[in-house]
mmCIF file of the C-alpha atoms, coordinates in Angstrom:
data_MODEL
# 
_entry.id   MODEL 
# 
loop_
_atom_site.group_PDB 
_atom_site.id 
_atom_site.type_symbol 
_atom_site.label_atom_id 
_atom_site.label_alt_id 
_atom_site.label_comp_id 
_atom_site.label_asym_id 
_atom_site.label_entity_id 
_atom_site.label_seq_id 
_atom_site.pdbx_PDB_ins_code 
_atom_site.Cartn_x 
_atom_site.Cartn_y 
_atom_site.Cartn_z 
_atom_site.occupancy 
_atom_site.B_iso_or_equiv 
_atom_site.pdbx_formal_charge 
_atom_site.auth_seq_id 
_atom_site.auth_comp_id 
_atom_site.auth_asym_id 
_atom_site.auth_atom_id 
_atom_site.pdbx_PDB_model_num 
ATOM 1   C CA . UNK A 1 1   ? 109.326 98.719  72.789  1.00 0.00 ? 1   UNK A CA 1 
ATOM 2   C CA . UNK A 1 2   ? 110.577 96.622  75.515  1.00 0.00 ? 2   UNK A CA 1 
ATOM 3   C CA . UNK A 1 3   ? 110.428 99.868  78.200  1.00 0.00 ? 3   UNK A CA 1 
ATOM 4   C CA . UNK A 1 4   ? 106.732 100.683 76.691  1.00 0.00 ? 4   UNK A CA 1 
ATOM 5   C CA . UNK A 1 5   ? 105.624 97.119  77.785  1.00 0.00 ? 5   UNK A CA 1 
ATOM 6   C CA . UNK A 1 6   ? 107.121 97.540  81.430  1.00 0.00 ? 6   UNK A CA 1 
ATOM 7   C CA . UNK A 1 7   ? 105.926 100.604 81.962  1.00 0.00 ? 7   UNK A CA 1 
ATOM 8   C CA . UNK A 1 8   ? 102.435 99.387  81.321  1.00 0.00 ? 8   UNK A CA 1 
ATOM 9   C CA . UNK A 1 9   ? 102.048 96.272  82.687  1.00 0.00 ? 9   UNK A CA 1 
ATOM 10  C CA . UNK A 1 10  ? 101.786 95.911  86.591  1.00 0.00 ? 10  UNK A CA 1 
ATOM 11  C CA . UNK A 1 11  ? 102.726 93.447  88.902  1.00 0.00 ? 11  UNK A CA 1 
ATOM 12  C CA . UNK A 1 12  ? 100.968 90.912  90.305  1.00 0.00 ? 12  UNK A CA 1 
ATOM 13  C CA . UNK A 1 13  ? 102.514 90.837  93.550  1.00 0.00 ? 13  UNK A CA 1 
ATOM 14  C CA . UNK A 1 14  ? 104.910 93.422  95.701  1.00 0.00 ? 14  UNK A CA 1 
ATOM 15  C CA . UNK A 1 15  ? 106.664 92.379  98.328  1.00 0.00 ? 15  UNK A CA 1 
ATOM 16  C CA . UNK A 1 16  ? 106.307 93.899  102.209 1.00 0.00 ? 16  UNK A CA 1 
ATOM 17  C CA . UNK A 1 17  ? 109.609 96.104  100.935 1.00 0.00 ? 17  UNK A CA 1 
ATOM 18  C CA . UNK A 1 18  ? 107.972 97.386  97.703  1.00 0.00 ? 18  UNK A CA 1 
ATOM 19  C CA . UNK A 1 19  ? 104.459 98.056  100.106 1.00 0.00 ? 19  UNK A CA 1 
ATOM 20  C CA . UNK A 1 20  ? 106.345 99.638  102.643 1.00 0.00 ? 20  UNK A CA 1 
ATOM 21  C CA . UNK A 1 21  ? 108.334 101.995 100.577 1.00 0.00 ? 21  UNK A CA 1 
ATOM 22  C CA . UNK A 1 22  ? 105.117 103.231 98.754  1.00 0.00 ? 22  UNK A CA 1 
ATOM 23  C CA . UNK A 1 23  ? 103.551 103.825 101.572 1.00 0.00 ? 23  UNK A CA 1 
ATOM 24  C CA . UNK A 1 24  ? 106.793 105.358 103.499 1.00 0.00 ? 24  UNK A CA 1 
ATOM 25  C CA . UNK A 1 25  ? 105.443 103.370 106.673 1.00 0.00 ? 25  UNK A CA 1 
ATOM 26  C CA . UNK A 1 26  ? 108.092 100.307 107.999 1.00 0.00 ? 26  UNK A CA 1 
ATOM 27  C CA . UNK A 1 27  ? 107.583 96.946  107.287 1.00 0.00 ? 27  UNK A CA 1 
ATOM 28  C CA . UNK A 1 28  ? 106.664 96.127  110.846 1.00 0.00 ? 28  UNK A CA 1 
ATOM 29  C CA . UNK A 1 29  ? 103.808 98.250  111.016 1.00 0.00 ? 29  UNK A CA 1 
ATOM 30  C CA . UNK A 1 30  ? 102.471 96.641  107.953 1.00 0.00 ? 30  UNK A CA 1 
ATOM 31  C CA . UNK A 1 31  ? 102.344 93.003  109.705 1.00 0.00 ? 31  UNK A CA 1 
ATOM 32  C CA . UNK A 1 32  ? 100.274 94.555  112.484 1.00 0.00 ? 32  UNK A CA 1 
ATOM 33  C CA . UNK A 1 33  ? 97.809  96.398  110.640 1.00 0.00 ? 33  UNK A CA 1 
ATOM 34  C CA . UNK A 1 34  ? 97.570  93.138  108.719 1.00 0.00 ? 34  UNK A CA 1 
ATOM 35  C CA . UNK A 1 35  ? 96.295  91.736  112.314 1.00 0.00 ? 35  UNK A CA 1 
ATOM 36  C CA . UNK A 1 36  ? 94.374  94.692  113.266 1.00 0.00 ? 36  UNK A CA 1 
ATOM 37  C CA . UNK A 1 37  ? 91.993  95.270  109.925 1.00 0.00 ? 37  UNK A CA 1 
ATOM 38  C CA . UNK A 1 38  ? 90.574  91.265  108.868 1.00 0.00 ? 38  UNK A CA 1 
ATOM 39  C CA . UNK A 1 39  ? 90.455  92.786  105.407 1.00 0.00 ? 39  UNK A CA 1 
ATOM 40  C CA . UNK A 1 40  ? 94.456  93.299  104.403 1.00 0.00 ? 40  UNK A CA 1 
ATOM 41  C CA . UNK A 1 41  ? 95.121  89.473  103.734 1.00 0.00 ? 41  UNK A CA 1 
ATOM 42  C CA . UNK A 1 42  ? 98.080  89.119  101.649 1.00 0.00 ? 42  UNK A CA 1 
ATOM 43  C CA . UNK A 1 43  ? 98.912  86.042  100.317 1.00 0.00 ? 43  UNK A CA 1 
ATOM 44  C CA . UNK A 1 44  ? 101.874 84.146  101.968 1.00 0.00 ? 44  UNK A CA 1 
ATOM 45  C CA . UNK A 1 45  ? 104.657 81.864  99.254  1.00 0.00 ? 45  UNK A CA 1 
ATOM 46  C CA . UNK A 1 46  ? 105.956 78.949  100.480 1.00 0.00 ? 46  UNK A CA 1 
ATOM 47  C CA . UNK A 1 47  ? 108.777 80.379  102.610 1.00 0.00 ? 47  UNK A CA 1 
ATOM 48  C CA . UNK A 1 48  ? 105.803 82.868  104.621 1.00 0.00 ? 48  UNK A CA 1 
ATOM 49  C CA . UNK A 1 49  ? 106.699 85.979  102.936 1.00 0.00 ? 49  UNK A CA 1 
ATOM 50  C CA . UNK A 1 50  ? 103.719 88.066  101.897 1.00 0.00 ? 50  UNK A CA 1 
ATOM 51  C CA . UNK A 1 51  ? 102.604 88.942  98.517  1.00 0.00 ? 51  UNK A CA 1 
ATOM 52  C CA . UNK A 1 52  ? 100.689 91.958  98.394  1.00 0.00 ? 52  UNK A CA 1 
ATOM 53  C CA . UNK A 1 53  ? 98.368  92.231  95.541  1.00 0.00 ? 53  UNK A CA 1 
ATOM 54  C CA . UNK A 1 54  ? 96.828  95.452  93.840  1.00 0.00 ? 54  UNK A CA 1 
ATOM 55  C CA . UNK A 1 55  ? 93.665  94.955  96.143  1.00 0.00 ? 55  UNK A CA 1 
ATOM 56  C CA . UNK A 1 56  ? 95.325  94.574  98.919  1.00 0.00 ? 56  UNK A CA 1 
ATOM 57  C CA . UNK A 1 57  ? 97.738  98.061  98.055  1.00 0.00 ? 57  UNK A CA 1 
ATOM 58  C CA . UNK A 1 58  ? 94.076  99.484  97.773  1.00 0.00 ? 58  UNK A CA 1 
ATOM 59  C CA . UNK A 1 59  ? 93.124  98.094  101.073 1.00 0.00 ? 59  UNK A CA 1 
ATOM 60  C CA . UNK A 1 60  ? 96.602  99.811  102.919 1.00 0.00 ? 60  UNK A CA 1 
ATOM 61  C CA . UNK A 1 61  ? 96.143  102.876 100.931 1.00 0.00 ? 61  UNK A CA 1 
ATOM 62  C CA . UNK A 1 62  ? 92.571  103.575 102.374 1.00 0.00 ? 62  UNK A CA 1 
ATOM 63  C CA . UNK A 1 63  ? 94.259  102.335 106.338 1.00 0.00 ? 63  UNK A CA 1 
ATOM 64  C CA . UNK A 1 64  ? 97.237  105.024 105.583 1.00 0.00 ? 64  UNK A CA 1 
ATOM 65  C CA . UNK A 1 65  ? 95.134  107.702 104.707 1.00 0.00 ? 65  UNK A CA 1 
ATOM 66  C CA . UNK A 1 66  ? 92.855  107.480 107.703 1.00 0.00 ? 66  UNK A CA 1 
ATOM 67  C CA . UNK A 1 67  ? 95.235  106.348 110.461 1.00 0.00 ? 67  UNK A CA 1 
ATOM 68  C CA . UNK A 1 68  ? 98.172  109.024 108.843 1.00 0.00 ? 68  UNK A CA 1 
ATOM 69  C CA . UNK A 1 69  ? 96.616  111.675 106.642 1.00 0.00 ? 69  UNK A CA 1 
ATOM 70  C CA . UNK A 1 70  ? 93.311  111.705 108.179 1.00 0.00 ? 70  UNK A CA 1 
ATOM 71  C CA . UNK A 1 71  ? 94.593  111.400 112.159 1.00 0.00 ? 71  UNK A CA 1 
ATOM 72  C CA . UNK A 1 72  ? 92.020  108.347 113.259 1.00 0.00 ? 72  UNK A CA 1 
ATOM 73  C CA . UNK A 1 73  ? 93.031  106.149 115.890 1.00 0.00 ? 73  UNK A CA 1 
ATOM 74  C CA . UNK A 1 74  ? 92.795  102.311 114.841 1.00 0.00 ? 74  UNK A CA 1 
ATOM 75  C CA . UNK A 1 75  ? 90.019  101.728 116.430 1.00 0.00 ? 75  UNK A CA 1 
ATOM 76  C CA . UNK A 1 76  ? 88.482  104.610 115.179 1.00 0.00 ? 76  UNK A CA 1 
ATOM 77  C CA . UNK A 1 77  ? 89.980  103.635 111.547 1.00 0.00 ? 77  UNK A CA 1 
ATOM 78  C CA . UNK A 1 78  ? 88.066  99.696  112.135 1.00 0.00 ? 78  UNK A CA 1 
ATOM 79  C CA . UNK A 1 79  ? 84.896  101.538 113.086 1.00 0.00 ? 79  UNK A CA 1 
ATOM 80  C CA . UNK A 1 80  ? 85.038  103.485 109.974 1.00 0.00 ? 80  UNK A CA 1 
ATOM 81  C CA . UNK A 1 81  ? 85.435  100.663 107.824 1.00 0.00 ? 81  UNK A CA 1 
ATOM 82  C CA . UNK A 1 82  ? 82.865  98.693  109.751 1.00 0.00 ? 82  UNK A CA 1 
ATOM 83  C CA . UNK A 1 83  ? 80.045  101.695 109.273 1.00 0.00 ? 83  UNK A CA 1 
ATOM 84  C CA . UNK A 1 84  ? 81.323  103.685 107.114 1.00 0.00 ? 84  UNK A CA 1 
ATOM 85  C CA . UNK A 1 85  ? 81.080  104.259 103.393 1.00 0.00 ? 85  UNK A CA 1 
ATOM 86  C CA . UNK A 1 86  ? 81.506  100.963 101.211 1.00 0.00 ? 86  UNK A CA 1 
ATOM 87  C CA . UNK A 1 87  ? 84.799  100.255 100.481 1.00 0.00 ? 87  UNK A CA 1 
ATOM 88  C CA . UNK A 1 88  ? 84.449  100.942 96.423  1.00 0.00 ? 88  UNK A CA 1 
ATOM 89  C CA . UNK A 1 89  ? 83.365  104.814 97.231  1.00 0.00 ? 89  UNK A CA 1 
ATOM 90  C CA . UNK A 1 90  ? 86.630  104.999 99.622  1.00 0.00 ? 90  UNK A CA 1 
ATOM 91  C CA . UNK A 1 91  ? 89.000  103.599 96.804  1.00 0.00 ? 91  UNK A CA 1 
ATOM 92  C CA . UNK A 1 92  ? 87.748  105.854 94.165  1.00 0.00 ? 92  UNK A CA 1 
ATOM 93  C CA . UNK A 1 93  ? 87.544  109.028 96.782  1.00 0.00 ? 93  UNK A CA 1 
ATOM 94  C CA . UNK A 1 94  ? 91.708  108.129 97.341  1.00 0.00 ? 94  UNK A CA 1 
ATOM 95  C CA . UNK A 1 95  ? 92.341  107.667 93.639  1.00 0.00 ? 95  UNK A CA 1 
ATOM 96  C CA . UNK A 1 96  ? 90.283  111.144 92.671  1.00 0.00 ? 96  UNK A CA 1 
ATOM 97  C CA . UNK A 1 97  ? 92.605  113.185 95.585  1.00 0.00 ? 97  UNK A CA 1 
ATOM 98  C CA . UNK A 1 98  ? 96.222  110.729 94.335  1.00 0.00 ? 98  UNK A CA 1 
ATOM 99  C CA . UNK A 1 99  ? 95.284  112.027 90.715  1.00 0.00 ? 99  UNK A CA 1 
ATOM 100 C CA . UNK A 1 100 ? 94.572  115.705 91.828  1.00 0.00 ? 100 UNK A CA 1 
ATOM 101 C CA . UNK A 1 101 ? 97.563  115.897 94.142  1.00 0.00 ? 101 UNK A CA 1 
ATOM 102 C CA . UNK A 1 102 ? 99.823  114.531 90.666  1.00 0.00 ? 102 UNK A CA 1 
ATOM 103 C CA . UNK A 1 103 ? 98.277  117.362 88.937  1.00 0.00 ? 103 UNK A CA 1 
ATOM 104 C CA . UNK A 1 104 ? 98.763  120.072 91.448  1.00 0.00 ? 104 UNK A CA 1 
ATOM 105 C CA . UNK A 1 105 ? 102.901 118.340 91.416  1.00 0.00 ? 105 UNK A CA 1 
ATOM 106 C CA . UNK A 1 106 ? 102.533 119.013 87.257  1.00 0.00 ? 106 UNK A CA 1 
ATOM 107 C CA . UNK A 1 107 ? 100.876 122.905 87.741  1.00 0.00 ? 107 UNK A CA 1 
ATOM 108 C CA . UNK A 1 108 ? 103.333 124.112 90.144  1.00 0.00 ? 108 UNK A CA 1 
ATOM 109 C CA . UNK A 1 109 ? 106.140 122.627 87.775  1.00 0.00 ? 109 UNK A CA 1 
ATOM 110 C CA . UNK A 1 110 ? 104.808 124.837 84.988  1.00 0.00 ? 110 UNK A CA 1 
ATOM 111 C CA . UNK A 1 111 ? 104.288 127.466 87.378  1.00 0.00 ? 111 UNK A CA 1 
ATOM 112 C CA . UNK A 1 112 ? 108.217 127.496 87.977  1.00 0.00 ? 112 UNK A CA 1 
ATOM 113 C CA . UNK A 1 113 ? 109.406 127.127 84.661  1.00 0.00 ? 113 UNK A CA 1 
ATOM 114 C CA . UNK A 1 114 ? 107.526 129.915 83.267  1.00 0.00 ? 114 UNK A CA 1 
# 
């Protein structure tokens, strides 16, 4: 039971290693985007290191996929943000093509083994 109850229950925080790995982006480029977009604001423990929370993964997953999937520059990325769609349509636009990416991965699986 012990697994089932890990596997379900998330983290509160993730450290600027655990962010950068999801995101396959380095640590260092993290920091600066946190100075570039006023929105990523991770909280900071006593020693300064950051503590990413699940809104603020959101908040990196909808820079990545503009500034690296998409192509924009930063600036154009900021304007986006600025006048673009709110930022609850952009989260659940990301999560809709995650979730139909994961099923493509589980189709072409089945595809193989058959």
């Amino acid at each position: 039971m012990a697994t089932s109850e890990k596997e379900t229950t998330e983290k509160l925080y993730y450290s600027i290693s655990e962010v950068s790995d999801m995101f396959d982006v380095n640590a260092s480029t993290i920091r600066f985007w946190e100075k570039e977009f006023d929105f990523l604001k991770p909280t900071k423990n006593k020693k300064g290191n950051r503590l990413f929370t699940q809104k603020d993964i959101e908040s990196l997953r909808m820079i990545v996929h503009y500034v690296k999937e998409k192509g924009y520059t930063l600036q154009g990325a900021k304007d986006h943000f600025k006048n673009g769609e709110p930022a609850e349509l952009e989260n659940v636009k990301l999560e809709v093509i995650a979730r139909l990416k994961s099923m493509k991965g589980t189709l072409t699986d089945i595809k193989s083994k058959l």
